[in-house]
C-alpha positions as CSV (number, residue, x, y, z in Angstrom):
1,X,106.4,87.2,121.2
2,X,104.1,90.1,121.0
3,X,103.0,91.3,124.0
4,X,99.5,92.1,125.2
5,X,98.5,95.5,126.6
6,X,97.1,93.5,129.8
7,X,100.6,91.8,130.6
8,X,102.3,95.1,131.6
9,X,101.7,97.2,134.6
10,X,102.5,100.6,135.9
11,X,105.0,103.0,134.4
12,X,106.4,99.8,132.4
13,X,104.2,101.3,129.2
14,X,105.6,104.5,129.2
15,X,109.0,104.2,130.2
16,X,109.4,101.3,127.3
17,X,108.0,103.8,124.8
18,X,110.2,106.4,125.6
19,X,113.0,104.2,125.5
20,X,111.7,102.5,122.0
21,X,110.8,106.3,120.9
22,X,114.1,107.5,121.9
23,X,116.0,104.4,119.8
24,X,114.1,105.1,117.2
25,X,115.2,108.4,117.3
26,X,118.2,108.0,116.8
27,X,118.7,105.3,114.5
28,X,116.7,107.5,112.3
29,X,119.5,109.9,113.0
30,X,122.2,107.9,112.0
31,X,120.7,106.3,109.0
32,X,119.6,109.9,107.7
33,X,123.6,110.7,108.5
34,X,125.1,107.8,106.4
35,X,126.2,107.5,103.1
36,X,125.5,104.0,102.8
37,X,121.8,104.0,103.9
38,X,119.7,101.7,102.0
39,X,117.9,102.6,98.6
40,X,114.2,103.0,100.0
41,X,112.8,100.1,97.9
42,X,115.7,97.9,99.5
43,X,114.3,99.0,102.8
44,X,110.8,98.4,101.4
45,X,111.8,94.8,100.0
46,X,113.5,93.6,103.6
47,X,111.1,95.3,106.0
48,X,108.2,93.8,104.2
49,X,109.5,90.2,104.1
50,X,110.0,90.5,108.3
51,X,106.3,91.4,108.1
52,X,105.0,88.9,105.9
53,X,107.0,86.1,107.4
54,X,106.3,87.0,110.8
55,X,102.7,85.9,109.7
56,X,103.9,82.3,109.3
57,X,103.7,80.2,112.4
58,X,105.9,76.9,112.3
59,X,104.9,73.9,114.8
60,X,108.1,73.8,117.6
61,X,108.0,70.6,120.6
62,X,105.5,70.6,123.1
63,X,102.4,71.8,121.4
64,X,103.8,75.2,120.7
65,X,105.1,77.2,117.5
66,X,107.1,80.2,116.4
67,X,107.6,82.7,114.0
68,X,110.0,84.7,112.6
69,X,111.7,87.4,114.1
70,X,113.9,88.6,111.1
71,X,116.7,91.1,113.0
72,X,119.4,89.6,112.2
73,X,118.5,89.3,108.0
74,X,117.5,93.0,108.3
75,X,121.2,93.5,110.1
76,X,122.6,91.8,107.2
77,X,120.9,93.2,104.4
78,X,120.5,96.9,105.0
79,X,122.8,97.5,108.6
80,X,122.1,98.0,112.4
81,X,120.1,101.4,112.3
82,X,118.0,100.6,109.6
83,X,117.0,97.3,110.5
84,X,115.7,98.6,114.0
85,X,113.7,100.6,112.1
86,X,112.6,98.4,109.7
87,X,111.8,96.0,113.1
88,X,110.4,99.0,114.5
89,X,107.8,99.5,111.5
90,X,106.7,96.3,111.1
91,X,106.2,96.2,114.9
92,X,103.7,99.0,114.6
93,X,102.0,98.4,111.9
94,X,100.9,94.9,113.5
95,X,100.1,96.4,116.9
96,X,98.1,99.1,115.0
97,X,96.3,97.5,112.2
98,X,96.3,94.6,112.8
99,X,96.0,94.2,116.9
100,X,99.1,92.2,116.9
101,X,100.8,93.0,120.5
102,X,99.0,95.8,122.5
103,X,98.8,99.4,121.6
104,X,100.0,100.3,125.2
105,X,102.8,97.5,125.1
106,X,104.0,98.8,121.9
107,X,107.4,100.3,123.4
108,X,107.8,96.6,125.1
109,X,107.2,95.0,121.7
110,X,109.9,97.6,119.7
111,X,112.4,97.3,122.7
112,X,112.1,93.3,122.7
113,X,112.3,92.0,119.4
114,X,113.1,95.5,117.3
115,X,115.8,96.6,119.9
116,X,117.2,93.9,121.8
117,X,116.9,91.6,118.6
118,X,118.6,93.6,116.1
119,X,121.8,94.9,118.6
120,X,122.2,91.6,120.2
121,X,122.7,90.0,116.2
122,X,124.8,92.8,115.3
123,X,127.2,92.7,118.1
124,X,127.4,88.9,117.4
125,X,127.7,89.0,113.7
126,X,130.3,91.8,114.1
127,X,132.6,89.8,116.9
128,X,132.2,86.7,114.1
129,X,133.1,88.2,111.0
130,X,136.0,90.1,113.0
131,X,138.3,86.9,114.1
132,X,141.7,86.2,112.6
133,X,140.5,84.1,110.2
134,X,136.7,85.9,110.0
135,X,133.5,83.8,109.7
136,X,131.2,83.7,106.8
137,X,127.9,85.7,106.3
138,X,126.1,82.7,106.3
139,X,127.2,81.1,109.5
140,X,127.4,84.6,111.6
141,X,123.9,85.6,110.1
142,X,122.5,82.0,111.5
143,X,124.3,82.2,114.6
144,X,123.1,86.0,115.2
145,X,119.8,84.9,114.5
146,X,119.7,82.3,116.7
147,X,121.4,84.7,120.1
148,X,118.9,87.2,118.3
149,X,115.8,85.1,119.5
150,X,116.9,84.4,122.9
151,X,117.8,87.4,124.2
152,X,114.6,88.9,123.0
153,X,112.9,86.4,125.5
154,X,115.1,86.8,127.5
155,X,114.2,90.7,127.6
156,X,110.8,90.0,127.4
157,X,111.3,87.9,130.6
158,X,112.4,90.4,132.3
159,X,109.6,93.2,131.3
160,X,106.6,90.5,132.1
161,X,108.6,89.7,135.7
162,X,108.5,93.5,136.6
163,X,105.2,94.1,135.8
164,X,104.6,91.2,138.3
165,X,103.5,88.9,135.7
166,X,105.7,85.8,137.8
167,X,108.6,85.0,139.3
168,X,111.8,85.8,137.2
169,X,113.5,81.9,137.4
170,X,109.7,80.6,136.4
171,X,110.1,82.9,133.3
172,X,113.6,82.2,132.4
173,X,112.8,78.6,132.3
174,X,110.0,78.8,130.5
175,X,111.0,81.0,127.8
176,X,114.1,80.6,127.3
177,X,114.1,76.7,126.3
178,X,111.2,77.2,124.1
179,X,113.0,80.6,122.2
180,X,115.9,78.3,122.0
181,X,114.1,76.2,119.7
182,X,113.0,79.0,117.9
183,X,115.7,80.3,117.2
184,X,117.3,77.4,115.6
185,X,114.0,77.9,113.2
186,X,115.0,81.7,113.0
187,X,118.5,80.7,112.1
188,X,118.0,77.8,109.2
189,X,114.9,81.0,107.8
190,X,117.4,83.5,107.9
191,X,120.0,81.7,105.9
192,X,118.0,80.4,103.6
193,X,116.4,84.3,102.8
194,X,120.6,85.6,102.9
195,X,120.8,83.0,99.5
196,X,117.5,84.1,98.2
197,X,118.4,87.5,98.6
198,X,121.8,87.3,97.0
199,X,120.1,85.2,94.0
200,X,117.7,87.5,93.8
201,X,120.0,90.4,93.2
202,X,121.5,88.8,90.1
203,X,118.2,88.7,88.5
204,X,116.5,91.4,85.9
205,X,113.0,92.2,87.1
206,X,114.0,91.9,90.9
207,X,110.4,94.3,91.7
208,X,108.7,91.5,90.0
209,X,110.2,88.6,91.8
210,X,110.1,89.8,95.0
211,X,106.6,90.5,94.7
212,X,106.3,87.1,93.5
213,X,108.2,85.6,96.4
214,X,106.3,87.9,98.7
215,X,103.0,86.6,97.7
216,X,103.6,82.7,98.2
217,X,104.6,83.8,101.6
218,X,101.6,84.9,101.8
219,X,99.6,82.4,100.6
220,X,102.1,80.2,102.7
221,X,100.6,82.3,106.2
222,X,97.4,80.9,105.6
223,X,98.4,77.6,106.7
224,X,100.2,78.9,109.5
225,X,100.3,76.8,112.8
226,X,97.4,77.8,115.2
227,X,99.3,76.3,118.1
228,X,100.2,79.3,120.7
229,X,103.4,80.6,120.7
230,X,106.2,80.6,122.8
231,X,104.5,83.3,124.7
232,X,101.4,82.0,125.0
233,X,102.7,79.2,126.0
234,X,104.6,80.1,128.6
235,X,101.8,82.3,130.0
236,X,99.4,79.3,129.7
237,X,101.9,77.0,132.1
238,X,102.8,79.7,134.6
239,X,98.7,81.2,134.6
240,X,98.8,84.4,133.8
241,X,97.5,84.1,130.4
242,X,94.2,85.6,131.8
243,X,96.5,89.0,131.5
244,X,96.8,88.6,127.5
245,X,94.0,91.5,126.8
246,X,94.4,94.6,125.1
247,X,91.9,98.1,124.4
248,X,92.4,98.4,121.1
249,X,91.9,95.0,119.2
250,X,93.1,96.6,115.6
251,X,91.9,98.1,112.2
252,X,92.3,94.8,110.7
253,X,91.7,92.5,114.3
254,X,94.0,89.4,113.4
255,X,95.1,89.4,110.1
256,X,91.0,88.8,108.9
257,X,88.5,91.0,107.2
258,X,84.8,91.0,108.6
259,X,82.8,88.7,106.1
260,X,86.0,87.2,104.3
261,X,86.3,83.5,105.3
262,X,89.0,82.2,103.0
263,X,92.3,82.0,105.2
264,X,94.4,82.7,101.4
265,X,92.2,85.9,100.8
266,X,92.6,87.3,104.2
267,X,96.4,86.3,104.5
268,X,97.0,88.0,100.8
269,X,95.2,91.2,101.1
270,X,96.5,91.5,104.7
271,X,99.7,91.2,103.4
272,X,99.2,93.7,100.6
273,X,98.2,96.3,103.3
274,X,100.9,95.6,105.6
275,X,103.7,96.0,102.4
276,X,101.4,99.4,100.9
277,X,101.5,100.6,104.5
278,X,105.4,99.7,104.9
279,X,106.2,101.1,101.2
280,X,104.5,104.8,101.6
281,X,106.2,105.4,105.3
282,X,109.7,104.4,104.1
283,X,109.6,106.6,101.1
284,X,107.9,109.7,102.8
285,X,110.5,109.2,106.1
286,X,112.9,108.7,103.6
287,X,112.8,112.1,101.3
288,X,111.6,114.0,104.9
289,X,115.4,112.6,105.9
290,X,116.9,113.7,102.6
291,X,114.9,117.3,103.2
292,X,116.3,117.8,106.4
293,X,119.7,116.9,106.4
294,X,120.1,118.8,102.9
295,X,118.6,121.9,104.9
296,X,121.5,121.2,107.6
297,X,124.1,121.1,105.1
């Protein structure tokens, strides 16, 4: 659901990244403010696993695939502000490195799936669990994940419509259906990384397994689907997939290394960038937080 630079119009680019800037902002605010902010190699852990399985494409109906969106498991493991920045870093990392989603849509991209994903899971996890009788982690996590991925089409609908992209009913109806199905993907990954997490947790050496499960995603990436996603797809039916350009293809264009042919080689050492690159900006963010709120004290 990464959108192109050529996709958006106008003052769309710059309002969206003052909004996304602004968000991030203050989620950094209120997760430097907290007393039960996550450890930064938690924060490491989750926000690299959103990156590395956002990599894997999985075949959905009508020629088309998906991929992980991963706000509602970064809600559950490490809470609402931190996961939008966690969504938030993974979401520029891809755009810059890797050419994943435009440079100039980058405020699109962090409002869509880093902003719209992780509050709309939040607010549905938190009405769950808070019933009479509550609702387990498991089944409000999946559900969450699954409203998650819809409204972030849903918001991406609406960004692509007011940049004149299409009409606003062709959009809904073509992405909402097709992020429906994704979502029921999103929803079955997400449950199944809440019980790996947990096991995980129970374990000595957890560094070394994580890295461990981290790499087979990896090598698992490589044999992602090549069918286009639900964006492209929906682009392709309603024609304006001759927008999907961007200026700035990347340090890394697509997840591949000039001269390195092996899909495993390029997934794995794109990987290993991505989690280096994720690792050094949450600890320096991290102890610049801790330096300035001590100062404040």
């Amino acid at each position: 659901m990464h959108i192109p630079d050529g996709m958006l119009h106008g003052a769309i680019c710059p309002i969206t990244l003052a909004l996304g800037t602004g968000a991030i902002a203050a989620s950094a605010y209120a997760v430097a403010r907290s007393e039960n902010r996550p450890s930064v190699m938690k924060f490491t852990a989750v926000t690299s696993a959103i990156f590395v399985l956002q990599m894997l494409n999985f075949p959905i109906s009508q020629g088309t695939s998906g991929h992980f969106l991963g706000a509602a498991f970064a809600t559950w493991a490490i809470g609402t502000a931190p996961a939008i920045l966690a969504m938030s870093l993974v979401i520029a990392i891809q755009s810059v490195i890797f050419g994943d989603g435009g440079l100039g849509a980058l405020g699109a991209n962090i409002l869509v799936m880093g902003i719209a994903g992780v509050l709309s899971s939040s607010l549905v996890m938190n009405l769950m669990k808070s019933t009479k009788n509550g609702t387990s982690d498991y089944i409000a996590t999946g559900i969450g994940a699954l409203i998650s991925t819809v409204i972030a089409a849903f918001s991406c609908s609406l960004i692509l419509w007011v940049s004149g992209n299409a009409e606003l009913k062709q959009l809904m109806t073509a992405m909402m259906g097709i992020h429906f199905k994704i979502g029921i993907g999103e929803a079955v990954i997400s449950v199944l990384l809440m019980i790996l997490t947990l096991s995980t947790e129970k374990m000595k050496k957890k560094t070394g397994i994580t890295a461990a499960m981290l790499s087979g995603a990896a090598v698992l990436a490589s044999f992602a689907s090549e069918l286009p996603d639900g964006l492209e797809y929906s682009a392709e039916k309603l024609g304006f997939i001759k927008n999907a350009s961007s200026f700035f293809n990347g340090i890394i264009p697509d997840y591949a290394l000039p001269g390195i042919s092996i899909p495993v080689a390029n997934c794995l050492i794109s990987a290993s960038t991505g989690i280096l690159l994720i690792f050094i900006c949450s600890w320096l963010s991290g102890k610049a937080g801790e330096k300035l709120f001590k100062q404040k004290a």
